[in-house]
N, C-alpha and C positions, 0 to 999 in steps of 0.2 A: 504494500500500500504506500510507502512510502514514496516509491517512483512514479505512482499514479499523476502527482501535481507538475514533476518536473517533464514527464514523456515530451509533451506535445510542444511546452519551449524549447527544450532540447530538438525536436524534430525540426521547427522551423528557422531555430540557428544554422542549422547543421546543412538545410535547404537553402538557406539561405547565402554561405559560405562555398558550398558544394554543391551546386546546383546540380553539375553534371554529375556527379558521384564522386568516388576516391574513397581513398583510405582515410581511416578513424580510429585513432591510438583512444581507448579509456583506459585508465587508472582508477585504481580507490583503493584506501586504506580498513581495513575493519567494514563498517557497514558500510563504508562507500564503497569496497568493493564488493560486496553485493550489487549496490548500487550501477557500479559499473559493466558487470554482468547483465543484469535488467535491462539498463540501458542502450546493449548489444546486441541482445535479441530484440529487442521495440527495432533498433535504426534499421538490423537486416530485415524486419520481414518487411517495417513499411516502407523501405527503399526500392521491395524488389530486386533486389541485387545491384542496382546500384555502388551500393555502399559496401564496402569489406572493413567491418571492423575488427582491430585488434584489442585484448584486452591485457592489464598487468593488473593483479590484485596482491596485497600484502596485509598478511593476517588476515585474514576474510572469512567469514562464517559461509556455510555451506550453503547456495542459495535457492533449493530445492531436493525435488525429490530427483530420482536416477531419468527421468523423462525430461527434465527441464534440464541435467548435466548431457544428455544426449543433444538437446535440441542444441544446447549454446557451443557443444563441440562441431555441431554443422554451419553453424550461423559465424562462430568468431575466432579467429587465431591464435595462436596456435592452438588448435586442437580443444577449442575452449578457453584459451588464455592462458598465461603464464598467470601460477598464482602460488607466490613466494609469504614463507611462513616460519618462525624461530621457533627447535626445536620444544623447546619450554616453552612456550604459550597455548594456554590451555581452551583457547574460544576457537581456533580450525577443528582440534580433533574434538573438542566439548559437540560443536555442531553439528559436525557428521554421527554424531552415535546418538542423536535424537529419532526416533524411529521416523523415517518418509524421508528423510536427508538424505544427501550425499554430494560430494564436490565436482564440481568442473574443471577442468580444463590440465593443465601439467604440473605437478606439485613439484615445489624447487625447496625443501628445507635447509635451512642454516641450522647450526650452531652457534649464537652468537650469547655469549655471557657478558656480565653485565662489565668486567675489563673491555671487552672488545669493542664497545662502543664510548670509551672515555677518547 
């Protein structure tokens, strides 16, 4: 529900920008990349093909069921998106073990403890 408000602005930036079509990088962190997933399937289908978007998410909770990780591996790049996550953070694998969950797209885990990022 949350993408419900933003679709249709999003659509008509994105028309508006790329009229003829092209490529479409989304990102989102945690819910936005949900968000950003959402978002990827909304541009492919109403683009028509037009549009090839790409997606990166980090930390991102799982954004459906295995029907909706199938559709967004057909709809966006790679393979559903790169979707990068540290091994110790507990909201990727917390989300996929919700029963109807499951993730999309290339899981790229780190190891990053809390030196590694000083």
């Amino acid at each position: 529900r949350a993408y419900e408000g933003l679709g249709g602005v999003l659509r008509g930036e994105v028309d508006r920008v790329l009229p003829l079509g092209g490529d479409v990088v989304l990102c989102g962190h945690s819910l936005g990349g949900a968000l950003a997933q959402a978002a990827a399937l909304d541009l492919a289908h109403h683009s028509a093909g037009r549009l090839r978007p790409t997606v990166a998410t980090f930390a991102g909770p799982a954004p459906g069921d295995e029907a909706l990780a199938r559709a967004l591996a057909d709809a966006a790049g790679p393979r559903g998106g790169l979707r990068a996550f540290n091994r110790g953070d507990p909201v990727p694998p917390l989300s996929a073990a919700l029963p109807g969950y499951a993730h999309a797209g290339v899981p790229l885990q780190m190891a990053l403890g809390s030196r590694d990022l000083e």
